[in-house]
DRENTI-740934 format. One record per atom (N, C-alpha, C, O): residue number from 0; residue in one letter; x, y, z. Coordinates in nm, 3 decimals, decimal comma, m for minus. Layout:
<atoms>
ATOM   num   residu      east     north        up
ATOM   NUM        A         X         Y         Z
...
</atoms>
This chain:
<atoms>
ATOM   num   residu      east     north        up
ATOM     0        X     7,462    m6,614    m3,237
ATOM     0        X     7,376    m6,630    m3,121
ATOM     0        X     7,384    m6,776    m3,077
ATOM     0        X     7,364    m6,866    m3,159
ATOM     1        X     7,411    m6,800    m2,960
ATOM     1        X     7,415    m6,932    m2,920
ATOM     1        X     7,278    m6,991    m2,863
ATOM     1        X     7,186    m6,931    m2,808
ATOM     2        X     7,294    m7,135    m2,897
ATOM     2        X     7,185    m7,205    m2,868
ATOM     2        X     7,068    m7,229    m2,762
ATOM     2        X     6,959    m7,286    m2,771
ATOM     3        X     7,152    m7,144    m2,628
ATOM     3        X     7,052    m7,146    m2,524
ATOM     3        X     6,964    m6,975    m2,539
ATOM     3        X     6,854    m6,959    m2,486
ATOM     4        X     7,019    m6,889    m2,599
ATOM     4        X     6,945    m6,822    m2,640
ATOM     4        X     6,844    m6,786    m2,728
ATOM     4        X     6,753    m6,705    m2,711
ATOM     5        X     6,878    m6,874    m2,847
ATOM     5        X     6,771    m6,893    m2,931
ATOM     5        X     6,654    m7,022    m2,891
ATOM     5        X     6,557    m7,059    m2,957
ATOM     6        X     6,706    m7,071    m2,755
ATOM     6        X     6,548    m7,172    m2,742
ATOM     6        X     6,492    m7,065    m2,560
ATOM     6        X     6,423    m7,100    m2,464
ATOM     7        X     6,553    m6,958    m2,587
ATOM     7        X     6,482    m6,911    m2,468
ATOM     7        X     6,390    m6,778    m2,550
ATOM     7        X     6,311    m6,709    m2,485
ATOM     8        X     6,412    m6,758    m2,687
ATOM     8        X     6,346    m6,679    m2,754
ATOM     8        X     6,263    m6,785    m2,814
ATOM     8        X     6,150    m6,737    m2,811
ATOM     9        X     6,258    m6,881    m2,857
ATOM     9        X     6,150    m7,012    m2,868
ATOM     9        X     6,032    m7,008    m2,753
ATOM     9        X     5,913    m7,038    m2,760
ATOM    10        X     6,094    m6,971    m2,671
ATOM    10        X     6,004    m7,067    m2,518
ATOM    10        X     5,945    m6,891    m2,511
ATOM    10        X     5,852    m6,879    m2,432
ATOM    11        X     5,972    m6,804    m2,556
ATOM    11        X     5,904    m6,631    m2,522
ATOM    11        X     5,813    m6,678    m2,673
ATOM    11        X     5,699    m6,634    m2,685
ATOM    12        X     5,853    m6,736    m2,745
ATOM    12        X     5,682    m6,708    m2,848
ATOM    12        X     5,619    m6,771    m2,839
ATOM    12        X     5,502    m6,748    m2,872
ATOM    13        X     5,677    m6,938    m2,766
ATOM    13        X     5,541    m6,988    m2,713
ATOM    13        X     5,469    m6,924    m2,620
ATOM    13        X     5,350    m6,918    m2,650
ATOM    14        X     5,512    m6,849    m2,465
ATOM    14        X     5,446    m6,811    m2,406
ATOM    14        X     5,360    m6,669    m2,455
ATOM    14        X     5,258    m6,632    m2,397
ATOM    15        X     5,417    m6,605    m2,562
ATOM    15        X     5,323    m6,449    m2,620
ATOM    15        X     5,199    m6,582    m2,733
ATOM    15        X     5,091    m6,546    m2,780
ATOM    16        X     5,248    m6,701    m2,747
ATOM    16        X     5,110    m6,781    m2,803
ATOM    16        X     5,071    m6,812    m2,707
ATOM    16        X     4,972    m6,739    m2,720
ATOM    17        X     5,053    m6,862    m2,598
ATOM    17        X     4,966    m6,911    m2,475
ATOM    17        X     4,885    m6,771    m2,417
ATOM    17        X     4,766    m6,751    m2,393
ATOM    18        X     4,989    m6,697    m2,408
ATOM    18        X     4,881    m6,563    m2,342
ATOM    18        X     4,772    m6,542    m2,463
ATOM    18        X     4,657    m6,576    m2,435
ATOM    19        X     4,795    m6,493    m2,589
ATOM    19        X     4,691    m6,498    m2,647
ATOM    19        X     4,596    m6,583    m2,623
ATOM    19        X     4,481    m6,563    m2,584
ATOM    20        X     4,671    m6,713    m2,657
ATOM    20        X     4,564    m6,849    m2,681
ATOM    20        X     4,406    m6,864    m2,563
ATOM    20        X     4,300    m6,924    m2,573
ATOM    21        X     4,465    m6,777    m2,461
ATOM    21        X     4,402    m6,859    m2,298
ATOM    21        X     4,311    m6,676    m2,267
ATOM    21        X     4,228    m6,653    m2,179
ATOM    22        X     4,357    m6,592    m2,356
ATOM    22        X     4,338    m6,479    m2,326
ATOM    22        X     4,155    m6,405    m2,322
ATOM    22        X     4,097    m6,333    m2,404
ATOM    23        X     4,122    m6,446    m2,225
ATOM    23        X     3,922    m6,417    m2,207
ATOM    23        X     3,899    m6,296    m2,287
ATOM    23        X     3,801    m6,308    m2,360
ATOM    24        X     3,954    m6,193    m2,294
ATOM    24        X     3,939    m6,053    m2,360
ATOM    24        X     3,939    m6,078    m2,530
ATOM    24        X     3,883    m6,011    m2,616
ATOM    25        X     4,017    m6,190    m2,542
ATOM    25        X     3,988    m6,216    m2,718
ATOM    25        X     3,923    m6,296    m2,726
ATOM    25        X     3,850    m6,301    m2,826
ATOM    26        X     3,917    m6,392    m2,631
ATOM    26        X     3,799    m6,510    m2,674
ATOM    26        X     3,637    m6,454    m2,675
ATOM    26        X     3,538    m6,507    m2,724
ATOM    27        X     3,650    m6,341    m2,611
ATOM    27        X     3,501    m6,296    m2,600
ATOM    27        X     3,485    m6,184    m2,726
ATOM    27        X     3,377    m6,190    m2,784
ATOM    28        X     3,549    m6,116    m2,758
ATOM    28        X     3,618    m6,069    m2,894
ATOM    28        X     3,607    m6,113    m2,995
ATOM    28        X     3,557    m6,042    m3,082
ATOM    29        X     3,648    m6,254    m3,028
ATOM    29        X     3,627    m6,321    m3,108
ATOM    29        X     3,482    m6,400    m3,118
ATOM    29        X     3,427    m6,412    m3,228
ATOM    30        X     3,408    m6,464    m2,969
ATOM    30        X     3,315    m6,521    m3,007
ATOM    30        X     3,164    m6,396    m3,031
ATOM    30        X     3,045    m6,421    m3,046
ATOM    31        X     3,225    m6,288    m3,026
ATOM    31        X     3,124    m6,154    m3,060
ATOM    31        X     3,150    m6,188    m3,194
ATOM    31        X     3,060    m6,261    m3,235
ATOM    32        X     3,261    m6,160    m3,303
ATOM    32        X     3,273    m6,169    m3,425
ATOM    32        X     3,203    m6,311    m3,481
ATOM    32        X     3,144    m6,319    m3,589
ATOM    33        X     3,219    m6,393    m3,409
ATOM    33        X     3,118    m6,502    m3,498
ATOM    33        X     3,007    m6,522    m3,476
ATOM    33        X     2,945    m6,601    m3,547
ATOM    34        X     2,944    m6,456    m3,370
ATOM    34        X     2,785    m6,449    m3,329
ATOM    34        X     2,740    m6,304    m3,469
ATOM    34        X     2,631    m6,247    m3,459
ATOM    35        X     2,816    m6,275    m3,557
ATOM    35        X     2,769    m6,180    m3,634
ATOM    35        X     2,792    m6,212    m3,754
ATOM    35        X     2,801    m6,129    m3,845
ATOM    36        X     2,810    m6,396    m3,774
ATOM    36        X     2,816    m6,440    m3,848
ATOM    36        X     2,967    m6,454    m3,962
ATOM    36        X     2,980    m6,474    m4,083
ATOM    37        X     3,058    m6,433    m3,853
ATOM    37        X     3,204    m6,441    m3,942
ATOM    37        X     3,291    m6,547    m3,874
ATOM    37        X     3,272    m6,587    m3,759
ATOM    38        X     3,412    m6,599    m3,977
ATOM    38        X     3,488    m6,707    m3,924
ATOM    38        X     3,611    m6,588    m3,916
ATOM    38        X     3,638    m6,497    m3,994
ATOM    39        X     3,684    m6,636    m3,762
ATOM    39        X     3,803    m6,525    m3,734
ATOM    39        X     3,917    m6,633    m3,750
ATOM    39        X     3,921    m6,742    m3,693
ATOM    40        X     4,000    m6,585    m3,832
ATOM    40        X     4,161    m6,633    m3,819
ATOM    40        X     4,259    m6,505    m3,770
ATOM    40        X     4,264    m6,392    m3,820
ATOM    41        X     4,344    m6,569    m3,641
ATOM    41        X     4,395    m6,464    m3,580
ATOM    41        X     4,553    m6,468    m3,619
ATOM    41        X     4,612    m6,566    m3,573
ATOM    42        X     4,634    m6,373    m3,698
ATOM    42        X     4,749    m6,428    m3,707
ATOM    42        X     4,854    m6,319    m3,672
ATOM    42        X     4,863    m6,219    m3,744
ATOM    43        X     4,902    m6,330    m3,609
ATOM    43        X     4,988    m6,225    m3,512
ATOM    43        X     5,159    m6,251    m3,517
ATOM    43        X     5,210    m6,350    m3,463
ATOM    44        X     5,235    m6,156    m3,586
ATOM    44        X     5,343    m6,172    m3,587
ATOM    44        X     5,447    m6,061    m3,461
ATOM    44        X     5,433    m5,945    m3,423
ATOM    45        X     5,555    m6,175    m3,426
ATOM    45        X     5,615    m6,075    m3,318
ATOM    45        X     5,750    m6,082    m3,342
ATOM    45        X     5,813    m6,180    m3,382
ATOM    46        X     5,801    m5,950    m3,311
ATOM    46        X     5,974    m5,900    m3,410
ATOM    46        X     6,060    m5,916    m3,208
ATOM    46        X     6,082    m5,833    m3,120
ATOM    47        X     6,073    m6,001    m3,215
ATOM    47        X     6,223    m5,977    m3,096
ATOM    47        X     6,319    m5,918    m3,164
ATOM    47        X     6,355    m5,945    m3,279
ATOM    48        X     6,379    m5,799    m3,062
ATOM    48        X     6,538    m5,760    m3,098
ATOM    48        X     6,608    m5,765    m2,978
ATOM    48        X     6,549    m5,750    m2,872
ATOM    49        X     6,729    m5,786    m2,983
ATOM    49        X     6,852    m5,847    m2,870
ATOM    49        X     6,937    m5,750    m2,908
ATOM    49        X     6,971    m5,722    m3,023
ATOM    50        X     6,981    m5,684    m2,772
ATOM    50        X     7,109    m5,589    m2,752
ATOM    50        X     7,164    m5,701    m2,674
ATOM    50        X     7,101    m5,778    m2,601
ATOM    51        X     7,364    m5,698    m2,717
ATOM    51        X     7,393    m5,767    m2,628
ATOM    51        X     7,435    m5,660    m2,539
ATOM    51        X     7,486    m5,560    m2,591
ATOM    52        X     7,416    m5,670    m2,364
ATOM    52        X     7,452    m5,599    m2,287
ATOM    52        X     7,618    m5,509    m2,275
ATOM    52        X     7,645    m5,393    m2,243
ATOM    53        X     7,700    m5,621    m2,317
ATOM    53        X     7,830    m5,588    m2,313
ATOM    53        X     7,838    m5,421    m2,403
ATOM    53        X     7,855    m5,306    m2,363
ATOM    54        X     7,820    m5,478    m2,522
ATOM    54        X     7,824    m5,355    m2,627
ATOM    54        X     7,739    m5,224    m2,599
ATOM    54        X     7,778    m5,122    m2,655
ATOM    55        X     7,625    m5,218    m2,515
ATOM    55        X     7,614    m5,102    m2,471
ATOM    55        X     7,666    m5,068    m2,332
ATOM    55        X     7,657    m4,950    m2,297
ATOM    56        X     7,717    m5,151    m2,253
ATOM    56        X     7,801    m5,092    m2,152
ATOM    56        X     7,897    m4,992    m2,202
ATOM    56        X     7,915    m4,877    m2,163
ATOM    57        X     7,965    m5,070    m2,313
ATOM    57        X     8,109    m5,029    m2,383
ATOM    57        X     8,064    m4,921    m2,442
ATOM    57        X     8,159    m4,843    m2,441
ATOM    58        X     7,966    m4,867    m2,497
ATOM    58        X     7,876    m4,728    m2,567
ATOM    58        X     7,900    m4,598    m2,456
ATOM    58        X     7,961    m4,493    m2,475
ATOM    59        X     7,816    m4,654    m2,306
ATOM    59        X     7,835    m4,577    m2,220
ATOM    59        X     7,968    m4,556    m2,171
ATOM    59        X     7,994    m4,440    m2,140
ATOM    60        X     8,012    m4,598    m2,164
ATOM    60        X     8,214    m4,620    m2,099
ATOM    60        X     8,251    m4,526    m2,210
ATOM    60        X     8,318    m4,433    m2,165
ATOM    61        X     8,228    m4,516    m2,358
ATOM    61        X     8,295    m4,446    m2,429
ATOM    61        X     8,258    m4,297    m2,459
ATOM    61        X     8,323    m4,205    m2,507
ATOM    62        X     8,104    m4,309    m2,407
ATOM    62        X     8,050    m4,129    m2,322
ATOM    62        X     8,098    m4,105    m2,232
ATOM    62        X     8,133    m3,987    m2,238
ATOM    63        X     8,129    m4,155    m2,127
ATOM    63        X     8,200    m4,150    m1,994
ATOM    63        X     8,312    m4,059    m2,034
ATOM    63        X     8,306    m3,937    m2,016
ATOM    64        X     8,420    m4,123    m2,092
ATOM    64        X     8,572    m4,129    m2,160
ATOM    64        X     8,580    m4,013    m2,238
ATOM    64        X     8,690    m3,976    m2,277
ATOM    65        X     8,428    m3,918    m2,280
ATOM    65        X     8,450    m3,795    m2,389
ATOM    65        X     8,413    m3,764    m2,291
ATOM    65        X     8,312    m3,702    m2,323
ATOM    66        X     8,424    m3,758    m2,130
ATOM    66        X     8,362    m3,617    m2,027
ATOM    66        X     8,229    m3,624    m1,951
ATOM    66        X     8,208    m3,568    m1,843
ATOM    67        X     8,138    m3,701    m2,021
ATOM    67        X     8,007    m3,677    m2,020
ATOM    67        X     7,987    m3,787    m1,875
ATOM    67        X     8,055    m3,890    m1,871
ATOM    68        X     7,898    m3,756    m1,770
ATOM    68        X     7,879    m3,826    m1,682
ATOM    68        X     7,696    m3,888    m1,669
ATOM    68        X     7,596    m3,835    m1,717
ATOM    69        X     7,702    m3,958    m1,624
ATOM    69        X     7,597    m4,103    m1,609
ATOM    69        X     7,584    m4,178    m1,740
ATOM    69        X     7,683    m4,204    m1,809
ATOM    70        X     7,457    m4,212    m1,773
ATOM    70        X     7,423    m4,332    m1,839
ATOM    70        X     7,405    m4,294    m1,966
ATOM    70        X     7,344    m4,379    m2,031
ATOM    71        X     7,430    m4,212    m2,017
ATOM    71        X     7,390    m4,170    m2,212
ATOM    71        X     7,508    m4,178    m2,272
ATOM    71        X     7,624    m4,141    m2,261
ATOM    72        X     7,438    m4,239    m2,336
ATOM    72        X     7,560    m4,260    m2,470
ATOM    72        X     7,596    m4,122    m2,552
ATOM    72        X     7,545    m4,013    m2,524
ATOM    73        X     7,672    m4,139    m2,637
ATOM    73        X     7,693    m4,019    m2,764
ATOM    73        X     7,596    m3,986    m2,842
ATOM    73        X     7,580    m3,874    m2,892
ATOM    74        X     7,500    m4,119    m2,862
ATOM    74        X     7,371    m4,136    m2,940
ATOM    74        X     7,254    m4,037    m2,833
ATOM    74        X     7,192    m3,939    m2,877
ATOM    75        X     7,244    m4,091    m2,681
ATOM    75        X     7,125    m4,034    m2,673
ATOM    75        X     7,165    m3,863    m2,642
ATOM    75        X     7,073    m3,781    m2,634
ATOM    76        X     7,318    m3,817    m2,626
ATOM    76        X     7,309    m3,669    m2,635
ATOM    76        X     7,321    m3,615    m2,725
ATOM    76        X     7,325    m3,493    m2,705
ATOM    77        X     7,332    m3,650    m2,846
ATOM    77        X     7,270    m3,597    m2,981
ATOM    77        X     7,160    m3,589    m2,998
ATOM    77        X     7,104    m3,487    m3,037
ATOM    78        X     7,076    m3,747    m2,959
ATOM    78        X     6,914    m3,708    m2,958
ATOM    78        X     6,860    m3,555    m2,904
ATOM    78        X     6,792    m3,471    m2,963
ATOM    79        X     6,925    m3,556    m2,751
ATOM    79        X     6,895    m3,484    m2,691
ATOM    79        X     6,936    m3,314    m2,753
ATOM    79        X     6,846    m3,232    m2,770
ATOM    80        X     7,044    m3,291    m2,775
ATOM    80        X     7,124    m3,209    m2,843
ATOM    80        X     6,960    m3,170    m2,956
ATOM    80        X     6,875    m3,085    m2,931
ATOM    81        X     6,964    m3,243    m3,047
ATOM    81        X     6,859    m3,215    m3,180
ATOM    81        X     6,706    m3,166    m3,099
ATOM    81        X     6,635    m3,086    m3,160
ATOM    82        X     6,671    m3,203    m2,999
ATOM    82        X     6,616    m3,130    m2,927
ATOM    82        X     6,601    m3,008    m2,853
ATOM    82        X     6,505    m2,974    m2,783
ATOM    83        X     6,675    m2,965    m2,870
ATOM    83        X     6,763    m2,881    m2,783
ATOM    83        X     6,737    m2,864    m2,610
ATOM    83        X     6,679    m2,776    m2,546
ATOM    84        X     6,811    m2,997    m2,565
ATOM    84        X     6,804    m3,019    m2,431
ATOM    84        X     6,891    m3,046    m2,392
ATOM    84        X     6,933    m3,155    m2,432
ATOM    85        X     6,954    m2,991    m2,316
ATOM    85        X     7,091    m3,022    m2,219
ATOM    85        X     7,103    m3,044    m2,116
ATOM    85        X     7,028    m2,968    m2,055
ATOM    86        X     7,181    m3,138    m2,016
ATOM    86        X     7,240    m3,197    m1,887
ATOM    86        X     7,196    m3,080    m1,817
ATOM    86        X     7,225    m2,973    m1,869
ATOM    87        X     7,142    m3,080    m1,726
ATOM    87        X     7,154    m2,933    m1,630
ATOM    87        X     7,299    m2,935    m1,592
ATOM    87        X     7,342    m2,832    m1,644
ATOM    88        X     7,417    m3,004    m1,521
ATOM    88        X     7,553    m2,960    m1,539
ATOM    88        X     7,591    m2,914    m1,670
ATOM    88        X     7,674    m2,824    m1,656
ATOM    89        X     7,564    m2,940    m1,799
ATOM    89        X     7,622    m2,842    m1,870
ATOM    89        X     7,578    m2,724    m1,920
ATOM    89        X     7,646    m2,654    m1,996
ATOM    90        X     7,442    m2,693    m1,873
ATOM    90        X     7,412    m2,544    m1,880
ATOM    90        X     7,477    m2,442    m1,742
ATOM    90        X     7,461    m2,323    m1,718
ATOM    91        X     7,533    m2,522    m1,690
ATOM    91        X     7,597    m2,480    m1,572
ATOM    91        X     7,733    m2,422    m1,603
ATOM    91        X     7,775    m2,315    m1,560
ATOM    92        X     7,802    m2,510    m1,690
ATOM    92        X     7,954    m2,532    m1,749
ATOM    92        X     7,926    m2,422    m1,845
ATOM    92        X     8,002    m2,326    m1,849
ATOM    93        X     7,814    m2,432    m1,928
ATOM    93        X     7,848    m2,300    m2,006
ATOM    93        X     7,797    m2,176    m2,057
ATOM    93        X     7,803    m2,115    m2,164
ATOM    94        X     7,746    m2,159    m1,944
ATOM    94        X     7,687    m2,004    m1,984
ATOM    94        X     7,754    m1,970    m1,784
ATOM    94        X     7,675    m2,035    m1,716
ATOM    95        X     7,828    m1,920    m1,716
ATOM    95        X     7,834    m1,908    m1,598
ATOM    95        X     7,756    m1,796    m1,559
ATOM    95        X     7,716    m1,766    m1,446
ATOM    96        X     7,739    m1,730    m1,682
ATOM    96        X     7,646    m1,615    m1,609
ATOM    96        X     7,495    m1,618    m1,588
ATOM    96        X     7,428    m1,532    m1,530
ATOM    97        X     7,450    m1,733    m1,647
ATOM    97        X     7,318    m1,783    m1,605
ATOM    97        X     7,304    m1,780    m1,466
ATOM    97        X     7,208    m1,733    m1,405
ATOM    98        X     7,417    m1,838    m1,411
ATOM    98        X     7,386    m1,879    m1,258
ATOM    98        X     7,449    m1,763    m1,166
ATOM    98        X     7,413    m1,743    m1,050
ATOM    99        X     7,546    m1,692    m1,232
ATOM    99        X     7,607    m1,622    m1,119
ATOM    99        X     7,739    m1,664    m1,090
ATOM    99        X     7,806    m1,579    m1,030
ATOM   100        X     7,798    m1,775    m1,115
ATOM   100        X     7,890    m1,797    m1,091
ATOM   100        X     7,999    m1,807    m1,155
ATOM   100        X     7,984    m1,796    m1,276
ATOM   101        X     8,094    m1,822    m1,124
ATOM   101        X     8,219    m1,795    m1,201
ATOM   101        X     8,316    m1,907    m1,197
ATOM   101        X     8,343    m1,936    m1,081
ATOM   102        X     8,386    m1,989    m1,298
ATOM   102        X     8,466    m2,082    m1,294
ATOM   102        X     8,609    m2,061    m1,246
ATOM   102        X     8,682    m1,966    m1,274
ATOM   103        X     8,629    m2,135    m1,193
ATOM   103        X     8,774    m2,054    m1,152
ATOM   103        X     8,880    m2,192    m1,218
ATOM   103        X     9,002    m2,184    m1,212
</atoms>
């Protein structure tokens, strides 16, 4: 990961600390909890994850390339598949007698 990315994920936890920090909905939250006689320490951890864009383009391009048309990968038509939900074009492709029609 290069360096201007890891201080632009720097500069996103300062700002998820400033929104907290400035945030009226916890400060009033919090000064309820010590009007009932407690000391609050707030400690909040946050998980960033990074797709790099390229590599899921290249995911979709390689669904594309097995037939499959728009934006799902192999991954999300298996999801889908384990569901049992299919493309409306391919309930089209394979049952023709659902619809009436006939492939020629």
């Amino acid at each position: 990961m290069n360096q201007k990315v890891k201080n632009l994920i720097q500069k996103l936890g300062e700002a998820i600390h400033e929104s907290v920090s400035e945030s009226e909905d916890i400060a009033g939250v919090v000064k309820n909890i010590r009007e009932q006689g407690f000391d609050v320490l707030l400690m909040l951890e946050a998980t960033i994850g990074l797709n790099e864009v390229e590599a899921e383009a290249d995911e979709v391009t390689d669904a594309a390339d097995e037939g499959t048309e728009g934006p799902f990968t192999s991954n999300d038509l298996d999801f889908l598949k384990s569901l049992r939900i299919s493309l409306a074009e391919d309930e089209s492709t394979d049952s023709p007698e659902s619809t009436g029609s006939t492939e020629v």
